[in-house]
PDB file of the backbone (N, CA, C, O) and the ligand in Angstrom, with CONECT records:
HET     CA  A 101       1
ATOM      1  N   UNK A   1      -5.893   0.132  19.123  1.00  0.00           N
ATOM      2  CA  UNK A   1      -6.134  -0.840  18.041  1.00  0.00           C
ATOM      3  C   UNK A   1      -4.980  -0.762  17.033  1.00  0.00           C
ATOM      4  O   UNK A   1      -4.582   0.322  16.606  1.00  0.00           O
ATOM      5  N   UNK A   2      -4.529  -1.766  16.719  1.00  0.00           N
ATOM      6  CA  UNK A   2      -3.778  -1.965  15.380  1.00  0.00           C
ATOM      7  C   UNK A   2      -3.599  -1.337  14.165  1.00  0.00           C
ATOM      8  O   UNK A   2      -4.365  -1.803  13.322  1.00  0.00           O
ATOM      9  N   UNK A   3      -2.885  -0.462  13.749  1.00  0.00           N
ATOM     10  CA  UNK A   3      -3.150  -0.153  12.544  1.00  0.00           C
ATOM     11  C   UNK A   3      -2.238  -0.211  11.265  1.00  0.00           C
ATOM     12  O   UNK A   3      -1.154   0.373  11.269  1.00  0.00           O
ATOM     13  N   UNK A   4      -2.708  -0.967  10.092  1.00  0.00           N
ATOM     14  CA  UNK A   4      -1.789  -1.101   8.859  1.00  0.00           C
ATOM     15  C   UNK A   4      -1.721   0.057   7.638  1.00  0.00           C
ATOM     16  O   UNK A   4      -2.513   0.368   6.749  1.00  0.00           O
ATOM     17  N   UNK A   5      -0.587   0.470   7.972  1.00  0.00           N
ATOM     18  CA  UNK A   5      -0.313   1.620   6.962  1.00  0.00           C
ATOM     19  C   UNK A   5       0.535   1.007   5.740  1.00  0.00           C
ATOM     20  O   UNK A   5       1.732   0.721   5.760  1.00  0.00           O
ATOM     21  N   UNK A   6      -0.679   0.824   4.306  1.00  0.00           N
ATOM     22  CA  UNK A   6      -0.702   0.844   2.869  1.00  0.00           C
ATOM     23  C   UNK A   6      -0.419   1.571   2.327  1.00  0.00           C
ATOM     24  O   UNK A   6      -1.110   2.559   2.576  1.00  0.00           O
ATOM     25  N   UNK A   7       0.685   1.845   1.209  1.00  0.00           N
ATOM     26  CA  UNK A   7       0.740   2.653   0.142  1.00  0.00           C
ATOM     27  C   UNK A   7       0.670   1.721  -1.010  1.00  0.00           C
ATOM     28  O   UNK A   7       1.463   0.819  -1.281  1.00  0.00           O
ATOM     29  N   UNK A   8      -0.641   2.160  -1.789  1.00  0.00           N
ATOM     30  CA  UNK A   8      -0.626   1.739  -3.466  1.00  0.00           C
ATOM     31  C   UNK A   8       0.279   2.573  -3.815  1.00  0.00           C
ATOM     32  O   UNK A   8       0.226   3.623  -3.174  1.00  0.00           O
ATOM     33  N   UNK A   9       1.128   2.509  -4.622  1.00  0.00           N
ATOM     34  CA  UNK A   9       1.765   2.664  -5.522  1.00  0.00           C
ATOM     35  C   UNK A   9       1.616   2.793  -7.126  1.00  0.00           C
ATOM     36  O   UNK A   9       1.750   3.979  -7.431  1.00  0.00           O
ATOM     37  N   UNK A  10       1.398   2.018  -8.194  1.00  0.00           N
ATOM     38  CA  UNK A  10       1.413   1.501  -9.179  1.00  0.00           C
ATOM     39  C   UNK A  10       0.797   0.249  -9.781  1.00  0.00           C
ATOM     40  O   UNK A  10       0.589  -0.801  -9.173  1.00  0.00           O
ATOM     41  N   UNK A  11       0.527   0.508 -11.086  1.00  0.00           N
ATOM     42  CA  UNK A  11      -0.092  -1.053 -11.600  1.00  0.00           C
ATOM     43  C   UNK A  11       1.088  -1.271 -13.085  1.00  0.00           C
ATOM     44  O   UNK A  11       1.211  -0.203 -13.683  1.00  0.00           O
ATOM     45  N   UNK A  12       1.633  -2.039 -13.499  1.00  0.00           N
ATOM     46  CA  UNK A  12       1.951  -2.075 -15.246  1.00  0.00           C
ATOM     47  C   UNK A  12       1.298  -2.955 -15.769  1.00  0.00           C
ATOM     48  O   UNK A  12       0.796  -3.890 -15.145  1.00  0.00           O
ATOM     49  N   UNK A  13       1.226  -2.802 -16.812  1.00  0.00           N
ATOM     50  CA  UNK A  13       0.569  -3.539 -18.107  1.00  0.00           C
ATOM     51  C   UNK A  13      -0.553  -4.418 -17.552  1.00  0.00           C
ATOM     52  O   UNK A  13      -0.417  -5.641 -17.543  1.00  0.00           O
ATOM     53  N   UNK A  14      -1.801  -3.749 -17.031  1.00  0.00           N
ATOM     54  CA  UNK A  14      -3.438  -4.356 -16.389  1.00  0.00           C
ATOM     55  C   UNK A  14      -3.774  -4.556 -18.053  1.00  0.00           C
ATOM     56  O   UNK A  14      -3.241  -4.159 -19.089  1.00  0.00           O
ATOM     57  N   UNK A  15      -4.997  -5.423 -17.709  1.00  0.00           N
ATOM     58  CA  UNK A  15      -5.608  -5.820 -18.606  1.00  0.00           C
ATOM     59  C   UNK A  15      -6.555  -4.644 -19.185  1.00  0.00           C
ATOM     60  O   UNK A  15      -6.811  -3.557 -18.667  1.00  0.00           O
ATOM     61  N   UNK A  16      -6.937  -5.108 -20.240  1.00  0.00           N
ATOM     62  CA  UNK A  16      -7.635  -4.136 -21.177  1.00  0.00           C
ATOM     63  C   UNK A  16      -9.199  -4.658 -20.996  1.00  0.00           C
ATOM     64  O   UNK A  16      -9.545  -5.752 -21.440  1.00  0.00           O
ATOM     65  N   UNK A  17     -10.220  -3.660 -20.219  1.00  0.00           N
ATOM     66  CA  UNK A  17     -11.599  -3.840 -19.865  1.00  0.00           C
ATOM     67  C   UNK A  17     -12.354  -2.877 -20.780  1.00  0.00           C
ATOM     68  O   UNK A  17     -13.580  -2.932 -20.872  1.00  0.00           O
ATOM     69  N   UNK A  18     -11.728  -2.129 -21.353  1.00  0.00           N
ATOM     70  CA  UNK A  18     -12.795  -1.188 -22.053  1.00  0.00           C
ATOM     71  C   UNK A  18     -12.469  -1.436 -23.446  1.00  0.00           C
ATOM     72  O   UNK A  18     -11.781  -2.454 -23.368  1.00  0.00           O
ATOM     73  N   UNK A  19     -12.573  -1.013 -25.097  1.00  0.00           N
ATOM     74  CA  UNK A  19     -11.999  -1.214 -26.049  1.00  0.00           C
ATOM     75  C   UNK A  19     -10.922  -1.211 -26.180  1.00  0.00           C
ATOM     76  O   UNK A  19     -10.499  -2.157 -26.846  1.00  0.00           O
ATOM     77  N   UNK A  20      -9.968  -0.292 -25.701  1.00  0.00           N
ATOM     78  CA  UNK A  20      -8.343  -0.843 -25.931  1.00  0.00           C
ATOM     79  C   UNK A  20      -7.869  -0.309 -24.825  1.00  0.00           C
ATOM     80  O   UNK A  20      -6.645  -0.441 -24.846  1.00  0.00           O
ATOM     81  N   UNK A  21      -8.336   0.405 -23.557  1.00  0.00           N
ATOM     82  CA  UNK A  21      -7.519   0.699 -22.445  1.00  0.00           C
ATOM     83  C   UNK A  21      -8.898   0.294 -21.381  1.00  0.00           C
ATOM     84  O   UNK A  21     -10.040  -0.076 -21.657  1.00  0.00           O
ATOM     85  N   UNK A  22      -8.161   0.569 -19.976  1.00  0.00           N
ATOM     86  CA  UNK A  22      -9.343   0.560 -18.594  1.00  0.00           C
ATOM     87  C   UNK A  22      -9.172   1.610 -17.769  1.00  0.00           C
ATOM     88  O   UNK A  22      -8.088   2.178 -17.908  1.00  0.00           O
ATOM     89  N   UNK A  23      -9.871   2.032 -16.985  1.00  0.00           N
ATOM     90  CA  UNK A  23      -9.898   2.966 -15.749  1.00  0.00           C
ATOM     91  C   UNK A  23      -9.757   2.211 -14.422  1.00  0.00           C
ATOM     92  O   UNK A  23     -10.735   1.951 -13.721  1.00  0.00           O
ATOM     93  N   UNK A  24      -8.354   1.831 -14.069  1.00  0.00           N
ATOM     94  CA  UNK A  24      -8.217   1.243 -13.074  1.00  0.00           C
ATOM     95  C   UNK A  24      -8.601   2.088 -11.874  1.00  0.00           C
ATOM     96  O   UNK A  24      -8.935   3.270 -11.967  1.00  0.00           O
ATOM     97  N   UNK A  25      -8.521   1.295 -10.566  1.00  0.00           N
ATOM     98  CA  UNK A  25      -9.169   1.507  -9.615  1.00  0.00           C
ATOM     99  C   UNK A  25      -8.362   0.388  -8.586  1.00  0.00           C
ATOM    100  O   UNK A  25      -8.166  -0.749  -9.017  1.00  0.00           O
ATOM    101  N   UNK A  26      -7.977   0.706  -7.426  1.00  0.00           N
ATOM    102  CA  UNK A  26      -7.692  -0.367  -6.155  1.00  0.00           C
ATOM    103  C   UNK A  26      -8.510  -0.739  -5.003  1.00  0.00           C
ATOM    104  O   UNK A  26      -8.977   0.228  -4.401  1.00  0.00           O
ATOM    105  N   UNK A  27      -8.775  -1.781  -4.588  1.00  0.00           N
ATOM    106  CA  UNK A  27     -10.119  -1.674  -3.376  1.00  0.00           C
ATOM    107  C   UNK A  27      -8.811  -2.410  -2.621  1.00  0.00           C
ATOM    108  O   UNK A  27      -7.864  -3.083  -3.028  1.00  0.00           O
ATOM    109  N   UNK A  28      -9.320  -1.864  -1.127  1.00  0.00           N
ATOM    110  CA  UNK A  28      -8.327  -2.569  -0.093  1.00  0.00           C
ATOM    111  C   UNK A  28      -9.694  -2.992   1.133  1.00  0.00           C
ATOM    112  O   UNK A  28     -10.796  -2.444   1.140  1.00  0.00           O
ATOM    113  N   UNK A  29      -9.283  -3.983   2.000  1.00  0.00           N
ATOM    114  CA  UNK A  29      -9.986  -3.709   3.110  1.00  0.00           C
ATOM    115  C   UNK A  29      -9.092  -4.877   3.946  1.00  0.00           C
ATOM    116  O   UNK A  29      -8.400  -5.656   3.291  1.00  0.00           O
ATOM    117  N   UNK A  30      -9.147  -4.986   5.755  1.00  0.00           N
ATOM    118  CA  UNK A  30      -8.596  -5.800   6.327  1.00  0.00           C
ATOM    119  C   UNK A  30      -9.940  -6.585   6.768  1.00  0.00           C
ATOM    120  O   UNK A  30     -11.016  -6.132   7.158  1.00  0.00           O
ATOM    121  N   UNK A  31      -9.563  -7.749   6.598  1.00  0.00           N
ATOM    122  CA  UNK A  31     -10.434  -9.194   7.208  1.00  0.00           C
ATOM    123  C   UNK A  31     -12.039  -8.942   6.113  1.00  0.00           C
ATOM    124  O   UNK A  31     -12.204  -8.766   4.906  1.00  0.00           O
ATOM    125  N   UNK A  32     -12.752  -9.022   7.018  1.00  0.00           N
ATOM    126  CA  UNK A  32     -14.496  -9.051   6.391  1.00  0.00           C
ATOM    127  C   UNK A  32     -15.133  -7.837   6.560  1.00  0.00           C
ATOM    128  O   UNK A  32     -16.348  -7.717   6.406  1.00  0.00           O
ATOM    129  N   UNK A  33     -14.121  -6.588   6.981  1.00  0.00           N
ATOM    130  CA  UNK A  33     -14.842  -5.321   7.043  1.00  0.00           C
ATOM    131  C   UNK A  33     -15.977  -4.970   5.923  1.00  0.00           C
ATOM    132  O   UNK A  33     -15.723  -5.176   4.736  1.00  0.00           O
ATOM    133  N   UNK A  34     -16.924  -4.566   6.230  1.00  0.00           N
ATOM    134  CA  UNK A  34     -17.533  -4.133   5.647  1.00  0.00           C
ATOM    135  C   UNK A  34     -17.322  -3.161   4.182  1.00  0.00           C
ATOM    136  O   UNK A  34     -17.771  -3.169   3.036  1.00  0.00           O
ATOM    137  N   UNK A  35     -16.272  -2.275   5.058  1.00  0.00           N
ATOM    138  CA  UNK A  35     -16.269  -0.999   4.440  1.00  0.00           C
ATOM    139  C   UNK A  35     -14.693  -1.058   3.481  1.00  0.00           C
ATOM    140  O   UNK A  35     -13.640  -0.802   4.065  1.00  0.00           O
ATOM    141  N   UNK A  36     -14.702  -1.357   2.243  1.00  0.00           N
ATOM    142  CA  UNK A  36     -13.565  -0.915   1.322  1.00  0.00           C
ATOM    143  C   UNK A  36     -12.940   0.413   1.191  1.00  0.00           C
ATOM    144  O   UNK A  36     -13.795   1.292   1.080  1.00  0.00           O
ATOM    145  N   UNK A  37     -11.800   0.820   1.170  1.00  0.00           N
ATOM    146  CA  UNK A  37     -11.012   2.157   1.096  1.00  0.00           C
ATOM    147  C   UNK A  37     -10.293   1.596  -0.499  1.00  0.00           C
ATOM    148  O   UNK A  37      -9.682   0.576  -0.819  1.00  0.00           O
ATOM    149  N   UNK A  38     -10.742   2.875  -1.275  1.00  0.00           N
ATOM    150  CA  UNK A  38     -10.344   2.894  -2.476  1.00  0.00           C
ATOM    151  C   UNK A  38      -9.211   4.105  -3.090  1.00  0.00           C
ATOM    152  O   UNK A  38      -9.098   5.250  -2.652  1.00  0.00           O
ATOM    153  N   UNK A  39      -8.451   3.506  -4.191  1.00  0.00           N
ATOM    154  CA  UNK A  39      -7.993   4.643  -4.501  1.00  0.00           C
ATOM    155  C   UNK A  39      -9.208   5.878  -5.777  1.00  0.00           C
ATOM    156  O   UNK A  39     -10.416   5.858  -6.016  1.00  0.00           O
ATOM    157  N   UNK A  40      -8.110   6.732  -6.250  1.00  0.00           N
ATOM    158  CA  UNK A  40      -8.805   7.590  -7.033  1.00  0.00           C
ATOM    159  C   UNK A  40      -9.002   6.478  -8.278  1.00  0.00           C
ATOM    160  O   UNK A  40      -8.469   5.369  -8.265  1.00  0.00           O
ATOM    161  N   UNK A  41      -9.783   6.931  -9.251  1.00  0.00           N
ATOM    162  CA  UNK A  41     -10.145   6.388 -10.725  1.00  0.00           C
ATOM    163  C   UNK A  41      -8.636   6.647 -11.493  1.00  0.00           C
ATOM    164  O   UNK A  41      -8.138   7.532 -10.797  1.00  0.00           O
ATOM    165  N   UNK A  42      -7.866   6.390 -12.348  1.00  0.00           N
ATOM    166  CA  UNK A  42      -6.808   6.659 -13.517  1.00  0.00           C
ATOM    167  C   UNK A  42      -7.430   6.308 -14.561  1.00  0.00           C
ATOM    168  O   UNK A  42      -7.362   5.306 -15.273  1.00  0.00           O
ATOM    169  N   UNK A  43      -8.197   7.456 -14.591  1.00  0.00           N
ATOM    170  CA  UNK A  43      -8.940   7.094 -16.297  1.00  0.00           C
ATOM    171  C   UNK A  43      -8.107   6.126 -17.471  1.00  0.00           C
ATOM    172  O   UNK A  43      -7.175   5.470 -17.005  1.00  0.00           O
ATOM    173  N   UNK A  44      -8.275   6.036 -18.424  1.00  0.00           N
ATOM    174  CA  UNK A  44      -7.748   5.644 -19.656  1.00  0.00           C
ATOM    175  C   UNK A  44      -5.928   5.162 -19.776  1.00  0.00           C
ATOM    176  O   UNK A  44      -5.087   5.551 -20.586  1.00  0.00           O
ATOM    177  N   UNK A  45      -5.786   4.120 -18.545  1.00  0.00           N
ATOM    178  CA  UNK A  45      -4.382   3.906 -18.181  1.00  0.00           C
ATOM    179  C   UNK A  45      -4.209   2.798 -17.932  1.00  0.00           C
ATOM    180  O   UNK A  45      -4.942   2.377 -17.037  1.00  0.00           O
ATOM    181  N   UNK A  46      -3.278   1.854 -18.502  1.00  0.00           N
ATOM    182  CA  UNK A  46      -3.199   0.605 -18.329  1.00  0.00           C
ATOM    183  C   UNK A  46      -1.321   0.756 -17.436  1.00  0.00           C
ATOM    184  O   UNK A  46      -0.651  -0.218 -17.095  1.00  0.00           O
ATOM    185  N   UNK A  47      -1.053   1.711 -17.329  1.00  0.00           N
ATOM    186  CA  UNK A  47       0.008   1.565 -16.153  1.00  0.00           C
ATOM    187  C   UNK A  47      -0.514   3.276 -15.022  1.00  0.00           C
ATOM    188  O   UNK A  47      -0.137   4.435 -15.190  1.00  0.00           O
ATOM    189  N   UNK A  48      -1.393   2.742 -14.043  1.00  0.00           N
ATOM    190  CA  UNK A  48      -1.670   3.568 -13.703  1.00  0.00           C
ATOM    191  C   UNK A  48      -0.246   3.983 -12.087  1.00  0.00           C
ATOM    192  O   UNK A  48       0.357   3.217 -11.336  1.00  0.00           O
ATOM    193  N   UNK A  49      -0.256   5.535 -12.209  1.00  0.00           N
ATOM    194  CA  UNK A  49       0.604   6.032 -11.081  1.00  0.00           C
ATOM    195  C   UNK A  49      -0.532   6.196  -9.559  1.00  0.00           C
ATOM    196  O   UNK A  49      -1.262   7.153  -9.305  1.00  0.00           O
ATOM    197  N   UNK A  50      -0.361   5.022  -8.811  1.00  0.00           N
ATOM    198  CA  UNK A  50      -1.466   5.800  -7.899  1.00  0.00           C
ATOM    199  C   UNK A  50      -0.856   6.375  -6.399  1.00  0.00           C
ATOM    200  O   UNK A  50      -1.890   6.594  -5.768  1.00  0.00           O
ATOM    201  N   UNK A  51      -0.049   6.622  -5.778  1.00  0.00           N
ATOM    202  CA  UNK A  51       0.879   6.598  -4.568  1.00  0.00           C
ATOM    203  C   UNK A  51      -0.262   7.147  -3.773  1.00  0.00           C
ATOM    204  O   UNK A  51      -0.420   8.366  -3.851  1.00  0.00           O
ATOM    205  N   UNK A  52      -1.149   6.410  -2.962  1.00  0.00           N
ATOM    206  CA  UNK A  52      -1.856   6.992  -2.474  1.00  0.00           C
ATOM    207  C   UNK A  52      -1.621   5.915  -0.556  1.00  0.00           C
ATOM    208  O   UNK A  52      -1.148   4.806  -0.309  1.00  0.00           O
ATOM    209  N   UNK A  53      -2.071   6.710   0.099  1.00  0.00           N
ATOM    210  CA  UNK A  53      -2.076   5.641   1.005  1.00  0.00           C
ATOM    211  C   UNK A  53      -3.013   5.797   2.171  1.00  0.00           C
ATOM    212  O   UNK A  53      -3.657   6.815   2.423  1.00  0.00           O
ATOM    213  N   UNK A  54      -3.018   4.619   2.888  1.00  0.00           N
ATOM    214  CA  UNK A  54      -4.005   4.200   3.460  1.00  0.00           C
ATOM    215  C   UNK A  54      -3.461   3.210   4.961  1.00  0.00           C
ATOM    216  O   UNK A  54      -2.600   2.362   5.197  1.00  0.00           O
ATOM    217  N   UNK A  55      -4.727   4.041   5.842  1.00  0.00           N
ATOM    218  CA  UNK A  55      -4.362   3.396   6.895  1.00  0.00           C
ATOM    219  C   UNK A  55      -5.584   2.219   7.464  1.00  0.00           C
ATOM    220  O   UNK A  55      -6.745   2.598   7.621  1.00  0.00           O
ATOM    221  N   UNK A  56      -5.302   1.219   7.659  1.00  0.00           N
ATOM    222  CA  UNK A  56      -6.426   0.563   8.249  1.00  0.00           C
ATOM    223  C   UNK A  56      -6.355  -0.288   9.612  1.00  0.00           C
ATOM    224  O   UNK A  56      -5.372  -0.950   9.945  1.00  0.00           O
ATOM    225  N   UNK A  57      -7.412  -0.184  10.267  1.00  0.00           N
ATOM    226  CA  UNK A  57      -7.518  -0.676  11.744  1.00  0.00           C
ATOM    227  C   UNK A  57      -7.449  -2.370  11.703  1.00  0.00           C
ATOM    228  O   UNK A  57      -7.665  -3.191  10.811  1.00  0.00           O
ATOM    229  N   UNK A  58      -7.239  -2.423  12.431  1.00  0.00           N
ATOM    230  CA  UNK A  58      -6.890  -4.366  12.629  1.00  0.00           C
ATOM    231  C   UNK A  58      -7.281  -4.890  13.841  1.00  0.00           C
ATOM    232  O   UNK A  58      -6.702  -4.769  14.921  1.00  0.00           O
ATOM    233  N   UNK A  59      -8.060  -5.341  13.652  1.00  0.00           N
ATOM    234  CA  UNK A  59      -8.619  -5.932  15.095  1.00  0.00           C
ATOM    235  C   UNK A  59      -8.080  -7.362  15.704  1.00  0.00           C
ATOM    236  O   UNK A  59      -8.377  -7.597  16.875  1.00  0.00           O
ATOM    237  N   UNK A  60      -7.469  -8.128  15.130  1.00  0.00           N
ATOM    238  CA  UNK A  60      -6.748  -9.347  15.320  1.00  0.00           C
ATOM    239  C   UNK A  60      -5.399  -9.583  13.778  1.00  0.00           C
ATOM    240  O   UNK A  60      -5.351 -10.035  12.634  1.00  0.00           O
ATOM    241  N   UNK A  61      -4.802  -9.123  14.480  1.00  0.00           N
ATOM    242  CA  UNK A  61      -3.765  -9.367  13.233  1.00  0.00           C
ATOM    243  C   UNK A  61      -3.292 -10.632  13.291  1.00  0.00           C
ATOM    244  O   UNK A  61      -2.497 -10.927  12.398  1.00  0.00           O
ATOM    245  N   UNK A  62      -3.562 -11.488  14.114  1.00  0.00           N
ATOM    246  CA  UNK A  62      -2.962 -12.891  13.654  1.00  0.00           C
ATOM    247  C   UNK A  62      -4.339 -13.778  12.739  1.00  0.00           C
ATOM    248  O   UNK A  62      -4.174 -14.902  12.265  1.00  0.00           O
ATOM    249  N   UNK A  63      -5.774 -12.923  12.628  1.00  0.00           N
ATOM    250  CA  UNK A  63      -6.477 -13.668  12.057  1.00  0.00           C
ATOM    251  C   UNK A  63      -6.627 -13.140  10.504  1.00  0.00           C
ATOM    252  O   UNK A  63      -6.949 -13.843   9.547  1.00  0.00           O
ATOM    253  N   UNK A  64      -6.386 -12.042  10.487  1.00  0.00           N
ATOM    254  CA  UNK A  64      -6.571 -11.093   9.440  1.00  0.00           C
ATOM    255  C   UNK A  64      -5.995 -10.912   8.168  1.00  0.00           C
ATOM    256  O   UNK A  64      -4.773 -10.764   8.121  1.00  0.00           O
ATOM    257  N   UNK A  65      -6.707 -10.896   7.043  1.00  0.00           N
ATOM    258  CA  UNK A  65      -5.853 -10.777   5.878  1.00  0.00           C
ATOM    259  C   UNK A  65      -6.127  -9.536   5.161  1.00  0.00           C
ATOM    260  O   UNK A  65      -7.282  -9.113   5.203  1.00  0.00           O
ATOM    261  N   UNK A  66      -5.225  -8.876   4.497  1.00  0.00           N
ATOM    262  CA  UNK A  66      -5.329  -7.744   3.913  1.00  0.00           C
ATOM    263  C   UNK A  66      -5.835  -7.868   2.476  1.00  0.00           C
ATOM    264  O   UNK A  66      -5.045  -8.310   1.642  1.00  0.00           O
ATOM    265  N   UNK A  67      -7.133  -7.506   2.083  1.00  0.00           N
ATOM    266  CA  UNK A  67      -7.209  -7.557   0.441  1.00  0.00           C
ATOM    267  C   UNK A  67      -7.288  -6.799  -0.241  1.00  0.00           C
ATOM    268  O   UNK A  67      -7.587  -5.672   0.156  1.00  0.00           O
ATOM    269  N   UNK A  68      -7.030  -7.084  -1.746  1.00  0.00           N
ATOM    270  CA  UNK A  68      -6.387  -6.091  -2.699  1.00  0.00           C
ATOM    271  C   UNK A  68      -6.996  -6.353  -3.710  1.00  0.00           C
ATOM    272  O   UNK A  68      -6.850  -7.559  -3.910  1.00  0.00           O
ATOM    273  N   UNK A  69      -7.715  -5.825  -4.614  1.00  0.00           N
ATOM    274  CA  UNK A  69      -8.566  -5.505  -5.465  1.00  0.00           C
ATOM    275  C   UNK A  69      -8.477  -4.444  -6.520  1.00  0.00           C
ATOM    276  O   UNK A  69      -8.568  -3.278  -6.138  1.00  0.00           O
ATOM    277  N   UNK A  70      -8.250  -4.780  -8.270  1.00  0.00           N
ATOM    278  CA  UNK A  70      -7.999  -4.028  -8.961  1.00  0.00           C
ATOM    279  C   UNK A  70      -9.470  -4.134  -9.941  1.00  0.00           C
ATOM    280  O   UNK A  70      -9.829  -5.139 -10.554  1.00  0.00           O
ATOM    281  N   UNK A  71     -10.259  -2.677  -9.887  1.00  0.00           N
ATOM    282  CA  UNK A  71     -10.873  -2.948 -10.757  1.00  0.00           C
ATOM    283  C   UNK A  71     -11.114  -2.088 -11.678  1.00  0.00           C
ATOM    284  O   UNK A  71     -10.456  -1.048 -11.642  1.00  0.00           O
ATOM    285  N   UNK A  72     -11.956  -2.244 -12.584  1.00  0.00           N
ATOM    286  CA  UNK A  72     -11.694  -0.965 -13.898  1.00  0.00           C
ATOM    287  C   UNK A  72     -13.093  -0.586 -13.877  1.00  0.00           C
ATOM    288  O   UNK A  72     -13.997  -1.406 -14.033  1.00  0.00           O
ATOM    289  N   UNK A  73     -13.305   0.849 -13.655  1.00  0.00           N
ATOM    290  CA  UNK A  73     -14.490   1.640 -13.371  1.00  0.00           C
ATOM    291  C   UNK A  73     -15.191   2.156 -15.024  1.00  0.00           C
ATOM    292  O   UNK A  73     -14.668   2.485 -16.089  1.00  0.00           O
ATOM    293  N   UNK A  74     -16.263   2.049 -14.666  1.00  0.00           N
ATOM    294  CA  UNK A  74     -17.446   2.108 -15.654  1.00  0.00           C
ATOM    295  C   UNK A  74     -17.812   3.195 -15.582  1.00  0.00           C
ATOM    296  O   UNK A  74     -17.308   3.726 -14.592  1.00  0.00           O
ATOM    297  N   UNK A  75     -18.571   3.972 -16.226  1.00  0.00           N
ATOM    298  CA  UNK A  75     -19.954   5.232 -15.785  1.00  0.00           C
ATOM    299  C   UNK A  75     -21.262   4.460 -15.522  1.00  0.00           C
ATOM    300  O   UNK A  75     -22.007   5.003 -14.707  1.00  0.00           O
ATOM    301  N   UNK A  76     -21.880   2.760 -16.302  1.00  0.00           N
ATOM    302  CA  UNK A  76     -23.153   3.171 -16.306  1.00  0.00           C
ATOM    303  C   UNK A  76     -23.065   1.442 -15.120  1.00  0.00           C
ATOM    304  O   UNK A  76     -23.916   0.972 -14.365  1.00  0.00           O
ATOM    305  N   UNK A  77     -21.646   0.951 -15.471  1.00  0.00           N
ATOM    306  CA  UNK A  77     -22.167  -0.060 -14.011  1.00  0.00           C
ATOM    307  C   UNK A  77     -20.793  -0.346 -13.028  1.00  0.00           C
ATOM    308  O   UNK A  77     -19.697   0.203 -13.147  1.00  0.00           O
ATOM    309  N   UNK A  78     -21.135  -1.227 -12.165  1.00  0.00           N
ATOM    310  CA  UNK A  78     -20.083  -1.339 -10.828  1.00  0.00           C
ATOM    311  C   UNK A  78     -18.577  -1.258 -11.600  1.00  0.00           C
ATOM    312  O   UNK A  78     -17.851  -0.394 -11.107  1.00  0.00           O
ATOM    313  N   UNK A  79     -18.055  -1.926 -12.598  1.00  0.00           N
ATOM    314  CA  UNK A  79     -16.826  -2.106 -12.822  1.00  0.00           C
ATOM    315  C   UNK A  79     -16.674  -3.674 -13.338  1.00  0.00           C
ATOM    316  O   UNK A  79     -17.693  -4.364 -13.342  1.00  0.00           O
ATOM    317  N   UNK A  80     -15.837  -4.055 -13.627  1.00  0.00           N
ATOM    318  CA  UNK A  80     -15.223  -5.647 -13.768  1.00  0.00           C
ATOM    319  C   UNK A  80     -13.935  -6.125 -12.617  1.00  0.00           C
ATOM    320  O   UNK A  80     -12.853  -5.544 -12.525  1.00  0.00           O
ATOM    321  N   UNK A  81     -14.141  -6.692 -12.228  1.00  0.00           N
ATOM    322  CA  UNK A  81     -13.299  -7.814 -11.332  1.00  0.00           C
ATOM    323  C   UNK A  81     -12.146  -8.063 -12.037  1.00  0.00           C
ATOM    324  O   UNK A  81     -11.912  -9.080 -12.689  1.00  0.00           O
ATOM    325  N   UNK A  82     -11.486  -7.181 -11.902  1.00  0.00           N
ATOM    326  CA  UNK A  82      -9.552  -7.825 -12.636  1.00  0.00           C
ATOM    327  C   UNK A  82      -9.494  -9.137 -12.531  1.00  0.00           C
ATOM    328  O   UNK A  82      -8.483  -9.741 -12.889  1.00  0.00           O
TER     329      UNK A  82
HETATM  330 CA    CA A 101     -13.855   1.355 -17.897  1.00  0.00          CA2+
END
């Protein structure tokens, strides 16, 4: 099977979700998988360092799109949608 090897890297100047900073966060997944691969939390960082990476399976790469998702993590709910 196919596989796409991701490195997040970095975010600069994300938007501000909490009072004056956010706890970014990256969601990745290929096509309609179910299952999202995330990075770690960067607490209180509006240019977060994340070099993390990620491999994902591909089952038709000519149908498939890779998505990318920044969101800013909460304690008491899911997060906000960058
Ligand atoms: Ca937050």
């Amino acid at each position: 099977m196919p596989t796409l090897q991701v490195t997040v890297v970095s975010g600069k100047d994300l938007a501000v979700r909490d009072r004056d900073t956010s706890d970014p966060y990256v969601k990745l997944r290929v096509g309609y998988a179910q299952q999202w691969h995330k990075t770690r939390v960067q607490k209180n960082n509006l240019n977060p360092v994340f070099n993390e990476n990620f491999k994902l399976h591909v089952d038709n790469p000519d149908e498939q799109n890779l998505d990318i998702e920044v969101w800013d993590s909460d304690l008491i709910s899911r997060g906000i949608f960058w």
